[in-house]
N, C-alpha and C positions, 0 to 999 in steps of 0.2 A: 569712501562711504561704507557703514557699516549693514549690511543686510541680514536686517531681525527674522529670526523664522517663523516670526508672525504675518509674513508678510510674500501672498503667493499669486499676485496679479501679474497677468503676462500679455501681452498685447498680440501676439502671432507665435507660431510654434518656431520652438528653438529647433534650430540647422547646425548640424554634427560633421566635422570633415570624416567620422565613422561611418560607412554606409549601413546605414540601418533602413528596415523596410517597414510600410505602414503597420504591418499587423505583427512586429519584432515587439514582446514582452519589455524590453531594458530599453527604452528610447532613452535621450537624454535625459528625458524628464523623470527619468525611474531612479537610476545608479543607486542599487542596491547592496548590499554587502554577504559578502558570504567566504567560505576558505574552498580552497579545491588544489586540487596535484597535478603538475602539469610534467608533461612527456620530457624526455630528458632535450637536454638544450644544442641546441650544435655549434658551429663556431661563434663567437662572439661578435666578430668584426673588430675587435680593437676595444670593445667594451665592458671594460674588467671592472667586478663588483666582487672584491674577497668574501663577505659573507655570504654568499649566495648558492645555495643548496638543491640543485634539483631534484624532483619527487617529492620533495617533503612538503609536508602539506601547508597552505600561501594563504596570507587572507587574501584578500582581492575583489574585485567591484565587477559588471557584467553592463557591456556596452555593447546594444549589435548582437550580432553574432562570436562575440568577444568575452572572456574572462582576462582581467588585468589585475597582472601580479601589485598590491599594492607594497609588498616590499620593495619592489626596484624603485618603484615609483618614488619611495621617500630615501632608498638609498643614494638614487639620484639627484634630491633635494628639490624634488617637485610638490615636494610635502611642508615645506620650512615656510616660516615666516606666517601660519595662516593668524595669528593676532592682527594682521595687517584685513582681512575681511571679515574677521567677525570678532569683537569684543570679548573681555573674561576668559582667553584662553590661558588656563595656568599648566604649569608641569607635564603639558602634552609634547610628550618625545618619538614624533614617527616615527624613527628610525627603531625603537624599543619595542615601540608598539606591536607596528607592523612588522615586525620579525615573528612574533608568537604562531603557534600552530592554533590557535583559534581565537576569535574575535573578543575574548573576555575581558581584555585590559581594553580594548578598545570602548567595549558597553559600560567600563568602568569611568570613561571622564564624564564629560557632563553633556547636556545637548546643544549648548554653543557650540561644542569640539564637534561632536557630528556636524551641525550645520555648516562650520566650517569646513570640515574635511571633505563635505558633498558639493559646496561648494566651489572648492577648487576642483574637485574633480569637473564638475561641471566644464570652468573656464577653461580646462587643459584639452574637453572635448569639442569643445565650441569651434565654429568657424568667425575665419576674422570679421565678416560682415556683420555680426550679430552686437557687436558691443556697444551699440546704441538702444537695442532692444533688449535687453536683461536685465532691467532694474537694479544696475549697479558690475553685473558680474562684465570683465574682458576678457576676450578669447587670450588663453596663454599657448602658443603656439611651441612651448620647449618640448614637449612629447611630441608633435602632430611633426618636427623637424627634425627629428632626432631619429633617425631611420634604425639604425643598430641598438635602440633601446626599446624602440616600437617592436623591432621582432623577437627582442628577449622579454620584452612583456606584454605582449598583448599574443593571447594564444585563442584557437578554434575552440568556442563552446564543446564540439564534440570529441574534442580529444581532452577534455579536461575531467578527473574525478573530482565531482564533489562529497564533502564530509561533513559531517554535524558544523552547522557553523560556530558552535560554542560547547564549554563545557557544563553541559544543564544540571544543576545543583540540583533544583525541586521543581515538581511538575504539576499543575493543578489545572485539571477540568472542571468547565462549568456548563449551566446548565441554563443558557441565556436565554434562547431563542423561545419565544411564547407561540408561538406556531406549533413548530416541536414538540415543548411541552404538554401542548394541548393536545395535538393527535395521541401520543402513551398513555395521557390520562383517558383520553376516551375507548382510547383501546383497552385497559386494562381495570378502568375502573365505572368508565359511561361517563356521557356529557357532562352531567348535573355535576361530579364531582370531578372534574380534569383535573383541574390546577388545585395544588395541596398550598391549601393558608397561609405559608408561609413565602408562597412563591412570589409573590406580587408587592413584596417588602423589603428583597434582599436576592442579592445573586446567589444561588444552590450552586455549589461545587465538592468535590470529591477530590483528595489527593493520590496521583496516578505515579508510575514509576518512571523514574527518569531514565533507569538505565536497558529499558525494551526502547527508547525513543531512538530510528533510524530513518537517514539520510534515501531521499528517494532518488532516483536510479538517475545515471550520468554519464557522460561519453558514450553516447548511444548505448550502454547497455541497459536493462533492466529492472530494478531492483527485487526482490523476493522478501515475503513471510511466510510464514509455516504455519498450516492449518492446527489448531490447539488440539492438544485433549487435555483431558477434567474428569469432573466430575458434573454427570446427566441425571435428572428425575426420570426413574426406572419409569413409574407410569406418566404420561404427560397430563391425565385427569387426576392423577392422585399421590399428593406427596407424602401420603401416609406409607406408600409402599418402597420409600427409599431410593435409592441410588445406586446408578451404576457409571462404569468406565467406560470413556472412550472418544473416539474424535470427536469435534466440535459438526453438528452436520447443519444449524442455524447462523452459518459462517458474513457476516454483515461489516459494513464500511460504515463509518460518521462524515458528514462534512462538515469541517471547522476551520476557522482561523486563529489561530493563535500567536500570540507577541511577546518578545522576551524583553525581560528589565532589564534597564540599564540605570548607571549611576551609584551614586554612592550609596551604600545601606542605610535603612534608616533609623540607626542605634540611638539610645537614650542618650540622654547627657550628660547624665547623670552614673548609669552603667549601663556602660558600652556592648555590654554581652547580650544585651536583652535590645528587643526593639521597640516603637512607639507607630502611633498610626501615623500613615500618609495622610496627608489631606486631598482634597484635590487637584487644588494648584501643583502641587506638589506632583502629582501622579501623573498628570499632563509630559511633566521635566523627566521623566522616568521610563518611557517605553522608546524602545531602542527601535522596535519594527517589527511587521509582520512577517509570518509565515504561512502557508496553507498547511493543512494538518488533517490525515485518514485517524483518527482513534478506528481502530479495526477492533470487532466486539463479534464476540461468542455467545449468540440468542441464546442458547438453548443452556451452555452452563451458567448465563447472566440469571437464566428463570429459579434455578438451585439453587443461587448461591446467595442473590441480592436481598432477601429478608433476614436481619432485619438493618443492614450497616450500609447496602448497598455495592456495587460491583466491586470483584474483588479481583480474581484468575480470571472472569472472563473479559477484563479488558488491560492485564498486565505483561500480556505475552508478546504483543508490536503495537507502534506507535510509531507510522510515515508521517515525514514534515518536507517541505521542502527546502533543499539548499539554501536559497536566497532570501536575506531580508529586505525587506522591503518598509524604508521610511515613513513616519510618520509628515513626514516633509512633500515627499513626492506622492501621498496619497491625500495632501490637504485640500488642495483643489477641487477634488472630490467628496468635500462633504456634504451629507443632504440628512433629513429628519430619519427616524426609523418608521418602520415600518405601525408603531403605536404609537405616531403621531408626536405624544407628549407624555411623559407619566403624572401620576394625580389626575383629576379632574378634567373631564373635556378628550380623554383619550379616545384610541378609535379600536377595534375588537376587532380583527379580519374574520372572525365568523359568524359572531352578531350585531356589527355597526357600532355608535357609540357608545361609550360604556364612563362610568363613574371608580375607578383606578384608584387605591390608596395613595395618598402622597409618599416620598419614600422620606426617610427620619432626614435629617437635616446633613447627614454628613453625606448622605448620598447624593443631596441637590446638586444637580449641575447646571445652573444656565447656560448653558452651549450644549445642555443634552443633541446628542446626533451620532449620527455614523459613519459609513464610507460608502457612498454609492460604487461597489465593486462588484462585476458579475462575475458568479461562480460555477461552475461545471464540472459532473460526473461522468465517465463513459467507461462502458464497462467492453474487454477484448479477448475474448476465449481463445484458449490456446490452439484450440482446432480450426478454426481462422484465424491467422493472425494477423492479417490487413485490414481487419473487419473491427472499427468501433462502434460502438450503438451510444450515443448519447441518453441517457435515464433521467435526466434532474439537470435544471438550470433555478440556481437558485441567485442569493444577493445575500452580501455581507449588512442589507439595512433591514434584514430579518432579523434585530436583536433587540430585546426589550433593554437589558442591562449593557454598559459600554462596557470598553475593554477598561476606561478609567476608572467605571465604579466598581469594577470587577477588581480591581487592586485597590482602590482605596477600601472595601470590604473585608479582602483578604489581609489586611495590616490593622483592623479599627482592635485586635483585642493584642497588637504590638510582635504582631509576627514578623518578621527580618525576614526583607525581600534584595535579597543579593542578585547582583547582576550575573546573569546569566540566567536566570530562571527563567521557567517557561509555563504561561498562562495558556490557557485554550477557552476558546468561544464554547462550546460543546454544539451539536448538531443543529446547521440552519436552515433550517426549510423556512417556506414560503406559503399563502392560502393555499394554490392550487396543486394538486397532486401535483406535476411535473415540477413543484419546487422541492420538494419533501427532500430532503436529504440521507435519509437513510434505506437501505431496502427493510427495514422494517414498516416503517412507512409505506414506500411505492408499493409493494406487496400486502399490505396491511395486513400484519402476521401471519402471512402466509397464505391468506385466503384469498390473493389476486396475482395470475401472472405479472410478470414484466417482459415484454417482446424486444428480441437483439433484430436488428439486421440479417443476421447469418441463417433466421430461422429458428434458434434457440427459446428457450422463455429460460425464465430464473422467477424464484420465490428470494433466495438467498445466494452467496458466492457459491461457484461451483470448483474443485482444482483444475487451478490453467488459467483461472480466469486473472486478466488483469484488471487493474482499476484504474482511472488516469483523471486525475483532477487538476484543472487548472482554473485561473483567476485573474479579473485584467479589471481596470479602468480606463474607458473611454469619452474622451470630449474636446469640443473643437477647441483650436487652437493650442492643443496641448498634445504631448506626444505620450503614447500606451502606454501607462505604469502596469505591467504584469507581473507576478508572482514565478512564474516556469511552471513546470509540470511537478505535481505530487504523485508519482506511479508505485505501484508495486504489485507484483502475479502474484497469486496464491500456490506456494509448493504443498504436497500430498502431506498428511499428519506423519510422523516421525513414528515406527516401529512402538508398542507401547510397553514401557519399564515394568508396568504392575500386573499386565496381564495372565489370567489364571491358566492353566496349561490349556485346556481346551476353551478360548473366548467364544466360540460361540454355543456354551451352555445357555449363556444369561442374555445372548441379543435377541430383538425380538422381531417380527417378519410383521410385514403389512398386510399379505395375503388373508384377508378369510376363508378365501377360494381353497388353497394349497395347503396343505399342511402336515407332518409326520415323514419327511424328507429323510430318506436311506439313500447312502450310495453304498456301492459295493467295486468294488476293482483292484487287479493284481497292485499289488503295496509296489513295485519297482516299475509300473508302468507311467511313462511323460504323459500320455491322454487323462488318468487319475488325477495324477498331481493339477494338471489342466481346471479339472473341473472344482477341485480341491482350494483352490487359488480363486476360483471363480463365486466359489460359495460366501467364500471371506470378504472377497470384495463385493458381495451383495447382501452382508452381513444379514446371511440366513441360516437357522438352524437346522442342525444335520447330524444323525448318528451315521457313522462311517464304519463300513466292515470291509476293512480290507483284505484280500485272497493272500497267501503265502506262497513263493513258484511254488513247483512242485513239477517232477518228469511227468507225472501221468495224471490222465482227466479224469477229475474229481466229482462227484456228483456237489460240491461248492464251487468247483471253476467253473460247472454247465451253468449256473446261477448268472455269469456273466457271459453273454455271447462273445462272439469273436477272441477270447480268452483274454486277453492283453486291452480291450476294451473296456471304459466305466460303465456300468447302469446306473441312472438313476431310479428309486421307486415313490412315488406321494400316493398324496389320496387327494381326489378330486372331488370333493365335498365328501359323499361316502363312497365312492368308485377308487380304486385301487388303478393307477398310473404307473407304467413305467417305459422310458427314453433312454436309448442304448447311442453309445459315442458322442465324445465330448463337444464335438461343436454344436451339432442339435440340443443337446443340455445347455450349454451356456447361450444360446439364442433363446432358449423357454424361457431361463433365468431372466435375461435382460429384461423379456418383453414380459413379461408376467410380475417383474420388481421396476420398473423403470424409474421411479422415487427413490428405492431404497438402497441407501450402499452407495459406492462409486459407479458410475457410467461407463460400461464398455465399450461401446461402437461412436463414436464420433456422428455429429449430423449431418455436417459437413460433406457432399457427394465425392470429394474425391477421394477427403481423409477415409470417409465408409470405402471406398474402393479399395484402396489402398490396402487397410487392416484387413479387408476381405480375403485381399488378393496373398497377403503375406500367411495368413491362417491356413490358406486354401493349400499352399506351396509343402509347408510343415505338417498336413494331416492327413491330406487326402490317400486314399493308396492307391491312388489311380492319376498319375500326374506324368510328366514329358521324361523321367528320368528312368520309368521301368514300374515292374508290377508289382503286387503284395510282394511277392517270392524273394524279391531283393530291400524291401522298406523298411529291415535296420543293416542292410551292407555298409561297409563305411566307404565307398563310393557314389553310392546315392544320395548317402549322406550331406558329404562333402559338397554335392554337386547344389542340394537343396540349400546349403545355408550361405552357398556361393551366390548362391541366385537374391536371397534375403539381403544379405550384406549390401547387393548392387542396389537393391531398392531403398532401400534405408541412409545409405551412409550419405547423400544427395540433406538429406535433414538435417544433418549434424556438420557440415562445413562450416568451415571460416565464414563465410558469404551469410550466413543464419546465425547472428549471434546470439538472439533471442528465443533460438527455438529451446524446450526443454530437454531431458536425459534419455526422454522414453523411444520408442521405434519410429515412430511417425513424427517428431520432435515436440510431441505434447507434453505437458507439464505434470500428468499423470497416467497409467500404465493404461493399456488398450487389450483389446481380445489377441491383437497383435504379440505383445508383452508376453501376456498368457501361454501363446503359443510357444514363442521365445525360448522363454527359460527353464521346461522345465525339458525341452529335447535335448538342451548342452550338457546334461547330464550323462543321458545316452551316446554324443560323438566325442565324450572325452572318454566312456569307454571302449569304444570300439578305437584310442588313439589318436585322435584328429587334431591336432596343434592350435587350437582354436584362439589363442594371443595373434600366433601370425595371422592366419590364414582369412579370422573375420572379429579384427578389435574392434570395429564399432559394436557390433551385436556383444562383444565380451564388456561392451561399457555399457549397454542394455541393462545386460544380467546385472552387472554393478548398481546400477541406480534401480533396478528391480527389486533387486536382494535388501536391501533400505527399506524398502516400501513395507508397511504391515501386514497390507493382505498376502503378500508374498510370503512375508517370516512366519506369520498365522497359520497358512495350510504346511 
């Protein structure tokens, strides 16, 4: 009996000899596709496959707690014969196939061959009871008996890397969601005029880069993107006054789905080189599966740069998707209307009620307009907790005015050439109520409203350290969880800056009205300078610096600084003349007097604050367990303080924390602690102190410090 993929009635939920648990993303009813590298293989048992390559990257299917290699599977020839369950399978060669390092030949046949090949996978996972209840599918029990092929191919989700599941030709965001677009418009422009005329006619998208497009994090580690810099509007009221350089500090996430093409291109017939539109029918035969997808976006260089063509550098720098795809097959069951009801006439407004909706032109009609009832979810996890998530946004893939089909039948009506592998994106789905919003542009509503973590924190926008973790499932009874996995990635500290003028903070500007006309002064070879010096850049405030030169004898410019070897700071305090002697009390003003501005020194976190306190305390005080001023550059004392550092710290940086980051407390970007840090290794490599032996972790501090900008800047 041939099983059309039109066809997804199920009488009771399919039983898997896989133990999979209720709330497992990949039930049987998911078997999704995706590539990953599995750990190297051990004996075989007697089960020899000459082509068979460990490490190298597999396509593979996700059962359970399980990734299965699908090359063994059809080198085995568990893959053969599938014309026998599903009709029009032509020139489909497993064994070719599923050799490739990514799923592109596979997106290349046609969706018979999917259906088929998910198909069997199905019956091979099946238990034998079931083959009265799966509208045609029998348990094939050749995997489920085959003990030495099950342990060569079927591996622990958490030991597996996953990789882009294809190779993504072109990449186009859109701009679906009418929710979404109505919150920007009324932020940016007021009610009355949200949605721009064209919107309500045609799907708006933007061509995006495919090769920033990366695979979110796997085998329990975590994946990373790097905070941008650009180019920023010098005044944020006035673009007349230009621009300037430097990180992204409006650093935001998108929630999207996105789905790659499959099938054959759709070339003329005439010449081949050129394309013709899809239709719809057509486009239905065309989408291989979804993904979840962060478009990560740069507020503040998006504001610069977007008039008059629209985003350019501030959304080409990353783009997380997640590993697996997931079938348009095993998300059918789950279809339901969108969220606008209907388009044309009779539609419904989620912020004014009914509403009278232009028809869309005819190529767009779809009678089966609808979506996927999929629930979606943001949660965001500061580096400085890191067992700590805060859920922000629970939204729904039936927040989309435009489908994913009209969204490709659009993008081919003027005979664009949509080759398999490309990759489509929903662009940002939010929902009416704020907790649906999908961006922190949104939840924040530019910026003018906290958003509350768990941990205590609030956020307007990402902060560094922060991770993000989105995931996606559909639930309903008698059917078992079709999920997506997880789409993760932490925010790493901006990258040191290429164009930077010798002194960057001529041109930064400070938030203070209060503060302002900032002098420091202190001996040019002293670590408490450098300290504060570091500390200024990372609160990117402006400062003329006049540094002391040694000298034997006291200077009437060294009494200008007490304790000689000590920074002062001088400001003004509206018209009152201010000044703060030694560096921790400077950088405690700084923090608490910029707390917005710049990177973040102290962690909120009580132990992480302990902690930094306690490591600062160790490296500055001159009054501490190892002896007095008299001895605090001995290289005994020395020794003994960064012995004592090392003990506290290197507990963060173990095997056992693989996710923590490079900094002292294993945060994702540098602390007062850091500050401390690095610039005293200066001072124990001259007094001789073997500081590779004696305290590598603190020497891998200074390394991932040294990277940092605010570092290379002072």
């Amino acid at each position: 009996m041939n099983i059309k993929h039109s066809t997804f009635i199920m009488a009771t939920i399919r039983k898997s000899w896989v133990n999979i648990s209720d709330d497992c993303d990949f039930s049987i009813d998911n078997i999704p596709f995706g590539v990953g590298s599995f750990p190297k293989l051990s004996e075989s048992n007697g089960f020899s496959l000459p082509t068979l390559q460990p490490d190298a990257p597999r396509c593979c299917t996700a059962i359970g707690e399980y990734a299965v290699d699908l090359h063994l599977l059809a080198e085995a020839g568990l893959l053969d014969d599938l014309s026998r369950d599903e009709g029009n399978i032509e020139n489909f060669h497993p064994r070719i196939v599923f050799s490739q390092p990514t799923l592109n030949s596979f997106m290349s046949t046609n969706k018979n061959t999917w259906v088929a090949v998910r198909n069997r996978l199905i019956s091979l996972f099946l238990e034998d009871d079931n083959s009265k209840q799966d509208h045609g599918l029998v348990a094939d029990s050749r995997l489920r008996d085959n003990l030495p092929l099950r342990n060569l191919a079927m591996h622990p989700l958490q030991s597996v890397t996953c990789h882009l599941p294809a190779t993504i030709g072109d990449y186009t965001d859109f701009y679906s969601s009418r929710e979404h677009a109505t919150n920007v418009g009324i932020m940016f422009r007021g009610k009355d005029n949200a949605l721009q005329p064209n919107w309500l006619h045609m799907p708006i998208g933007y061509h995006g880069r495919s090769s920033s497009i990366f695979p979110s994090g796997s085998g329990g580690k975590m994946a990373s993107i790097r905070r941008p810099c650009g180019q920023l509007q010098l005044d944020a009221n006035d673009p007349l006054k230009g621009s300037t350089y430097g990180p992204c500090k409006l650093m935001d996430f998108e929630l999207e789905v996105a789905f790659f093409v499959g099938g054959s291109p759709n070339n003329d017939s005439v010449a081949k080189q050129i394309g013709r539109p899809i239709t719809l029918d057509e486009a239905k035969e065309r989408i291989f599966g979804y993904v979840l997808m962060n478009d990560w976006s740069a507020r503040d260089i998006q504001k610069w740069e977007y008039v008059p063509l629209g985003p350019f550098t501030s959304k080409n720098f990353a783009t997380t998707i997640s590993p697996w795809i997931v079938t348009p097959m095993a998300l059918e069951p789950f279809r339901c209307e969108t969220s606008a009801g209907k388009q044309g006439g009779g539609g419904f407004d989620t912020f004014s009620g009914p509403r009278e909706d232009p028809t869309p032109l005819e190529y767009l009609q779809d009678p089966n307009y609808g979506s996927y009832d999929s629930n979606l979810s943001v949660s965001i996890n500061p580096s400085s907790t890191p067992g700590t998530e805060t859920e922000i946004c629970k939204s729904n893939l039936k927040h989309m005015y435009w489908s994913s089909i009209q969204q490709l039948v659009h993008h081919s009506v003027t005979g664009c050439l949509m080759n398999p592998g490309d990759l489509l994106a929903s662009g940002t789905i939010s929902g009416k109520e704020e907790h649906n919003f999908g961006s922190m542009l949104e939840l924040s509503w530019n910026g003018s409203r906290d958003i509350k973590l768990s941990c205590g924190d609030t956020r307007k926008f990402l902060k560094d350290g922060d991770a993000v973790i989105m995931k996606g499932w559909c639930d309903k009874n008698g059917i078992g969880r079709v999920g997506f996995g997880e789409c993760s990635a932490r925010v790493l500290p901006a990258d040191p800056f290429p164009f930077e003028h010798n002194d960057r903070r001529q041109y930064l500007q400070t938030e203070s009205v209060r503060f302002s006309k900032f002098k420091l002064r202190g001996s040019i070879r002293s670590s408490f300078t450098r300290q504060v010096c570091i500390a200024l850049s990372a609160k990117c405030i402006s400062c003329l610096h006049e540094t002391l030169q040694p000298s034997s004898e006291m200077t009437e410019e060294t009494m200008k600084s007490p304790m000689h070897h000590m920074p002062t700071i001088e400001f003004m305090d509206g018209d009152e003349p201010v000044k703060i002697t030694q560096s921790l009390p400077i950088i405690d003003f700084l923090e608490s007097s910029f707390p917005n501005q710049g990177a973040k020194l102290l962690p909120t976190e009580p132990l992480a604050l302990a902690k930094v306190r306690e490591i600062a305390s160790i490296l500055n005080s001159p009054i501490h367990p190892f002896g007095g001023s008299d001895e605090y550059f001995e290289k005994s004392s020395m020794e003994k303080r960064l012995d004592l550092v090392e003990s506290l710290i290197k507990p963060y940086h173990s095997k056992s924390n693989p996710n923590t980051g490079p900094f002292a407390i294993g945060s994702f970007g540098p602390t007062l602690a850091d500050i401390c840090i690095v610039p005293q290794l200066q001072d124990a490599r001259l007094l001789g102190i073997d500081l590779e032996k004696m305290c590598p972790t603190i020497v891998n501090v200074e390394n991932a410090s040294n990277k940092n900008p605010w570092f290379s800047a002072a």
